[in-house]
DONUVO-122566 format. One record per residue (C-alpha): x, y, z. Coordinates in steps of 0.2 Angstrom, whole numbers, plus 5000, padded with zeros to 4 digits. Layout:
! DONUVO-122566
<guvex <X; Y; Z>> ...
//
This chain:
! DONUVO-122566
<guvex <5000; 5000; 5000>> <guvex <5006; 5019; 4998>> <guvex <5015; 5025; 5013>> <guvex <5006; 5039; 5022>> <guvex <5011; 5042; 5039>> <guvex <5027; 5051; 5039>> <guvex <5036; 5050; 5059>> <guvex <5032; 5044; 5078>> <guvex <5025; 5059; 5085>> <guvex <5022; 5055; 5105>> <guvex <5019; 5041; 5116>> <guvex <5005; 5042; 5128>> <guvex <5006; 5033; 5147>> <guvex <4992; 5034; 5160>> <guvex <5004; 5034; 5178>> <guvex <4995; 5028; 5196>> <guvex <5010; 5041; 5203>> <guvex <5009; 5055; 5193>> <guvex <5020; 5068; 5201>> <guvex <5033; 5055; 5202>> <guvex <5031; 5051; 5185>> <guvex <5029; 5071; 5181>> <guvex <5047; 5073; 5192>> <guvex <5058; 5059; 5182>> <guvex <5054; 5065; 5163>> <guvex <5054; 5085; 5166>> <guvex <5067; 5082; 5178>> <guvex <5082; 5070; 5176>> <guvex <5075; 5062; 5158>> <guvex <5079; 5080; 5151>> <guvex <5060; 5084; 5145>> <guvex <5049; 5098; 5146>> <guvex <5031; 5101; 5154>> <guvex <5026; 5113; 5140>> <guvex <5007; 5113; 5146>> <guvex <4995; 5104; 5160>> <guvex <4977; 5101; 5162>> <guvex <4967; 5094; 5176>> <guvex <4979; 5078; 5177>> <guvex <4987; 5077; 5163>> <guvex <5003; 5084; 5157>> <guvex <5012; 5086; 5140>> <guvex <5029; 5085; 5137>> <guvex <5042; 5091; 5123>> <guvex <5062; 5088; 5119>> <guvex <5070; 5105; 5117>> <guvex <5077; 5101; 5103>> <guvex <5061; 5097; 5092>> <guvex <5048; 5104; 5084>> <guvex <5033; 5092; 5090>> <guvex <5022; 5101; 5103>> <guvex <5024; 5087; 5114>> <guvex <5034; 5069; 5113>> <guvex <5027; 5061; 5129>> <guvex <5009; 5064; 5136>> <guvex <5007; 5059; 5155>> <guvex <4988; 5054; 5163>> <guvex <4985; 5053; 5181>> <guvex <4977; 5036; 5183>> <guvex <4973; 5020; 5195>> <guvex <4982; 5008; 5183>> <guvex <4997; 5010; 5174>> <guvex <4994; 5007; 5157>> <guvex <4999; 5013; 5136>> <guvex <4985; 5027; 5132>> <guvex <4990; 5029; 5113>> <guvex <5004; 5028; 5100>> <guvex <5006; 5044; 5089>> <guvex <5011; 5044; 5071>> <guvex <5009; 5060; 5059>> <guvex <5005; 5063; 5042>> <guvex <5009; 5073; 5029>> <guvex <4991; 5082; 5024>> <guvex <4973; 5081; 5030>> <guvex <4970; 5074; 5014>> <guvex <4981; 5059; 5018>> <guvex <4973; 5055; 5035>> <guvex <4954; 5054; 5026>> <guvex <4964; 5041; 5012>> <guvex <4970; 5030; 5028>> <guvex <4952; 5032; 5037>> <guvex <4946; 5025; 5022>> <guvex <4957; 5014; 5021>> <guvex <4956; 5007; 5038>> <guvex <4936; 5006; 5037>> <guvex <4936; 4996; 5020>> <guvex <4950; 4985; 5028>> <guvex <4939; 4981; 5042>> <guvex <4948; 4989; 5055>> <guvex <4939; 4997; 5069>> <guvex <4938; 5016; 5071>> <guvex <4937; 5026; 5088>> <guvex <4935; 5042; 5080>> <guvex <4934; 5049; 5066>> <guvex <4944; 5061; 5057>> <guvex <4944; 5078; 5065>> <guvex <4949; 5093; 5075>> <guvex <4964; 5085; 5086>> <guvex <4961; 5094; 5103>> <guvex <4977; 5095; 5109>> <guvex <4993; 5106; 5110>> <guvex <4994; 5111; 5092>> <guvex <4979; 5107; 5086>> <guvex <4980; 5097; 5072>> <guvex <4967; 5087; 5061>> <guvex <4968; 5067; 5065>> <guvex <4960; 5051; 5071>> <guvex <4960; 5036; 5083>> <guvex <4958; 5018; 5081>> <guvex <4964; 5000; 5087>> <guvex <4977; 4990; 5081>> <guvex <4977; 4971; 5078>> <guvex <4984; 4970; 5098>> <guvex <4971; 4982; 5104>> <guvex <4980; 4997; 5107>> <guvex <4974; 5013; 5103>> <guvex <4984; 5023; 5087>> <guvex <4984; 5040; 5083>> <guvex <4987; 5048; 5065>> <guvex <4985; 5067; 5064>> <guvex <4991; 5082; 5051>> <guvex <4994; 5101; 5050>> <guvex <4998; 5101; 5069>> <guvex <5007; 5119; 5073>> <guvex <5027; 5117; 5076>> <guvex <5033; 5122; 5092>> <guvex <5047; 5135; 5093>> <guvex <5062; 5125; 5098>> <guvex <5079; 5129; 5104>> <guvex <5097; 5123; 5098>> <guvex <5105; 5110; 5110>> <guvex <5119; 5116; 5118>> <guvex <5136; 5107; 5119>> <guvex <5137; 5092; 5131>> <guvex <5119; 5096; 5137>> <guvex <5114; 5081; 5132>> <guvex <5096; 5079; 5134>> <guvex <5084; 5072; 5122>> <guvex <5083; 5081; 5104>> <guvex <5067; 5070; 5098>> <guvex <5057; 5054; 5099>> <guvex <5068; 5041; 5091>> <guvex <5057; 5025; 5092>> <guvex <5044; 5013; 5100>> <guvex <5044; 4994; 5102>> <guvex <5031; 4986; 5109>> <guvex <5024; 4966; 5116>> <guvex <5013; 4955; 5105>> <guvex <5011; 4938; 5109>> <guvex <5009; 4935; 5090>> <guvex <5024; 4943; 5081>> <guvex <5020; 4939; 5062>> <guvex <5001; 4944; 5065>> <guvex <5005; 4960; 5071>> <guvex <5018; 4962; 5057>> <guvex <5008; 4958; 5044>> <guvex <4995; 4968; 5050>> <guvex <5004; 4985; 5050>> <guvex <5011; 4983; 5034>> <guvex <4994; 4978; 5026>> <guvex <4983; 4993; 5036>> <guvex <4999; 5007; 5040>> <guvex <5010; 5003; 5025>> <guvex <5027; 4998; 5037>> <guvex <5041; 4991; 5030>> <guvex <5051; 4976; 5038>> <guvex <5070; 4980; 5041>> <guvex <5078; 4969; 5050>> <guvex <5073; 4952; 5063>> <guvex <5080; 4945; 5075>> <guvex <5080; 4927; 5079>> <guvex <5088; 4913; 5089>> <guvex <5089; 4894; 5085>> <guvex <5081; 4890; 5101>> <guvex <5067; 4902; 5100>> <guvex <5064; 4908; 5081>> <guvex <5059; 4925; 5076>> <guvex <5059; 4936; 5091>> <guvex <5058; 4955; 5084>> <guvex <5055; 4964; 5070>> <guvex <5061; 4982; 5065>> <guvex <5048; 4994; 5056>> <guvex <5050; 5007; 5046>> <guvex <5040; 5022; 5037>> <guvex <5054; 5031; 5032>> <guvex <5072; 5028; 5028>> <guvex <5076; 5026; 5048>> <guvex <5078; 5010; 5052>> <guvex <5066; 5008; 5063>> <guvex <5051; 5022; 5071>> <guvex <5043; 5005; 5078>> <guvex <5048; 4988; 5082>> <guvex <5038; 4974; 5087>> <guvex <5043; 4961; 5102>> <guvex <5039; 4943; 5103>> <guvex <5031; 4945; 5122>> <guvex <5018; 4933; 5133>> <guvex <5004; 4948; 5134>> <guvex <5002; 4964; 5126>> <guvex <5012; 4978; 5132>> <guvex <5025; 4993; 5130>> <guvex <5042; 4984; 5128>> <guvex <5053; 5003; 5129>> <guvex <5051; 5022; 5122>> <guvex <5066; 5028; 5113>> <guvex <5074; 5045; 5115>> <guvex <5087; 5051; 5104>> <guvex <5102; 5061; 5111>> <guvex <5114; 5072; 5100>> <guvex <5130; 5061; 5096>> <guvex <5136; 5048; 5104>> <guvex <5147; 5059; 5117>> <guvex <5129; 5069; 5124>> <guvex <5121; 5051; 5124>> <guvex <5136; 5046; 5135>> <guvex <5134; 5061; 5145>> <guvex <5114; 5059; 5148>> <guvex <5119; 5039; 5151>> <guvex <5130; 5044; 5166>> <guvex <5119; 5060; 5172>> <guvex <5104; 5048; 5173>> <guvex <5114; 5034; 5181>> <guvex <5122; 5047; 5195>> <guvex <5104; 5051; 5197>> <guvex <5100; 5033; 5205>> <guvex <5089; 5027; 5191>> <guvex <5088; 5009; 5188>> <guvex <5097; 5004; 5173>> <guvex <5091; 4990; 5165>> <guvex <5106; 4986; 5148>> <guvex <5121; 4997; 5140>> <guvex <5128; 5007; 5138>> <guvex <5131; 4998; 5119>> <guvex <5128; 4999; 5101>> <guvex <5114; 4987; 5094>> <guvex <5119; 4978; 5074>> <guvex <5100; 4980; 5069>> <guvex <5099; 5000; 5067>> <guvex <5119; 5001; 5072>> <guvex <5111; 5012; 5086>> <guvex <5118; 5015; 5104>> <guvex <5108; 5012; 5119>> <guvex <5107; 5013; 5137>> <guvex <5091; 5007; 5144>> <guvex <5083; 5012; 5161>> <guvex <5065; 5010; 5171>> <guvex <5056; 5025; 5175>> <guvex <5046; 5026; 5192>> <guvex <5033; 5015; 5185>> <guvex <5044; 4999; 5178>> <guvex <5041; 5007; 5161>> <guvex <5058; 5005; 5150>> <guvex <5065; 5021; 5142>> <guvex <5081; 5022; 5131>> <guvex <5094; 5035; 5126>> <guvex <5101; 5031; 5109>> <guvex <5108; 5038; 5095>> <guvex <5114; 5036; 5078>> <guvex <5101; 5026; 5071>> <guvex <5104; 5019; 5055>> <guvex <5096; 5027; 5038>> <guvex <5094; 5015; 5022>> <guvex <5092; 5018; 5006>> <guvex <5080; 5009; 5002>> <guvex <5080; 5006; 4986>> <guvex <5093; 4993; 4990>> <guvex <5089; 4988; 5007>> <guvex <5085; 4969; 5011>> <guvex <5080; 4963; 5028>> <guvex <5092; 4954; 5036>> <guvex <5091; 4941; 5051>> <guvex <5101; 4942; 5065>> <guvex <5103; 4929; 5076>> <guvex <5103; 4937; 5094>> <guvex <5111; 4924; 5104>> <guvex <5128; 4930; 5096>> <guvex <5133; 4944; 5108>> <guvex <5139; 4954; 5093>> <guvex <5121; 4955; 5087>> <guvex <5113; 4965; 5103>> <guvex <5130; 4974; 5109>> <guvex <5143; 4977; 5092>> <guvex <5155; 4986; 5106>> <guvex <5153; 4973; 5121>> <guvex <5151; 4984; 5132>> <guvex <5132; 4981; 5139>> <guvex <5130; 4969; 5154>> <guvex <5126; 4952; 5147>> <guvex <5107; 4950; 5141>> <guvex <5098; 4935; 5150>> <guvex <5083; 4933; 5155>> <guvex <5082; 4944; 5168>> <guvex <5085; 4958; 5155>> <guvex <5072; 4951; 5144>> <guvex <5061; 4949; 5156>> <guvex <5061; 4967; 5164>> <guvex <5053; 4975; 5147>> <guvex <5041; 4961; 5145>> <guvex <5033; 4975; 5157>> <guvex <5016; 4971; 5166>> <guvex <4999; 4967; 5155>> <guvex <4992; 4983; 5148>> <guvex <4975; 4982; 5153>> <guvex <4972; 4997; 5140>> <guvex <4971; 4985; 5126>> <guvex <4960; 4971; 5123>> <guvex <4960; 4957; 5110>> <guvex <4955; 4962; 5093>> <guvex <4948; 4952; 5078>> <guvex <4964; 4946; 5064>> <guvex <4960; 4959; 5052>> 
//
């Protein structure tokens, strides 16, 4: 199908502690509250021109409110509602006026897991700020991977209803495929998708400027007490670094950088086998991944999403 979204815009969490929650992204994270309304707060990188990268929702149960992804004209987002409807794919709103900072035209509906997708247009730019040497905070969203307990159904779903392309897999000879990298652009990935026992967030990605500030906001966060989960490394699929921590809530959150653009003309998906520590850490620098590690972003059911009809 024709490719019509165009970037991740923002990733959405409802938070049983929200002032915690509030304090670690607009604090040691590197973010900033740019607006807040009766609960809920919105967040932006300094360095981008999204209104907001993260939204934060005081709730009882911690759980993924909604993935947002843009597109590059109104006239777009009515082609995809279409498209979703006559695919069979089931609608929450329709498209509209988005009522959020920046406005925006957009609409909601459910993936094949249940989770709740955004896709807007025309949403204002917000007046950004140059980074400054070694600040080294988040410039923009980088990526989003999340659980499915069936990885090729939810696959083939989003290149069949969102027109993603596969990059790259990774697999084991013990345990078969176990992710898949997505694209809609020439980055390597804006989403990847996680062989997982329920459906859930796996991590939120945040790119840093270079891999020196994303060293320096790897050991600012770390001096800060945060929990770190793997790194710092550099991945082989995407050739992007990492350093993976929990915020308040057991939610997994990255610093990266460097993420690999294709051309992809030429590209061809490749599988990597993950059990070859050259595969999930190129430099050998990251602590080990076991089980343990694995295990921390399978991250707790998200009772947000149900099970949807294969469509």
């Amino acid at each position: 199908m024709t490719r019509l979204l165009t970037h991740l815009r923002h990733v959405d969490l409802a938070v049983p502690d929200y002032e915690k929650q509030l304090d670690f992204y607009a604090g040691v994270w590197g973010l900033t509250q740019v607006a807040e309304d009766s609960g809920i707060s919105f967040l932006a990188a300094e360095g981008s021109p999204e209104q907001y990268i993260v939204r934060l929702r005081r709730a009882e149960e911690k759980r993924l409110d909604l993935i947002s992804y843009g597109a590059a004209t109104a006239a777009d987002v009515d082609t995809l509602a279409e498209q979703l409807l006559a695919g069979g794919v089931q609608l929450i709103t329709r498209p509209g006026t988005v009522d959020t900072p920046g406005g925006g035209y957009g609409f909601r509906f459910f993936d094949v897991d249940g989770r709740t997708i955004e896709v807007s247009a025309d949403v204002a730019t917000r007046t950004h700020r140059r980074i400054e040497e070694k600040e080294s905070i988040p410039v923009r969203l980088s990526h989003v991977v999340v659980n499915s307990p069936d990885l090729d159904r939810t696959r083939t779903w989003y290149e069949q209803h969102l027109g993603f392309a596969l990059s790259d897999t990774l697999a084991s000879p013990h345990m078969g495929e176990v992710m898949h990298f997505m694209r809609i652009s020439n980055q390597h990935h804006s989403m990847a998708i996680a062989k997982g026992p329920h459906t859930s967030l796996h991590h939120i990605s945040f790119e840093l400027r270079g891999v020196d500030e994303y060293m320096y906001g790897t050991g600012r966060v770390l001096r800060a007490g945060v929990r770190k989960i793997w790194g710092p490394g550099r991945h082989l699929a995407g050739n992007n670094t990492f350093s993976y921590f929990l915020d308040p809530h057991g939610n997994t959150v990255e610093y990266t950088t460097e993420l690999e653009r294709l051309d992809e003309d030429s590209w061809h998906p490749h599988v990597y086998d993950f059990s070859q520590p050259e595969v999930t850490d190129q430099w050998g620098t990251a602590n080990a991944m076991s089980e343990i590690v694995a295990k921390e972003s399978f991250n707790d059911v998200d009772r947000g999403c149900f099970t949807a009809p294969p469509v």
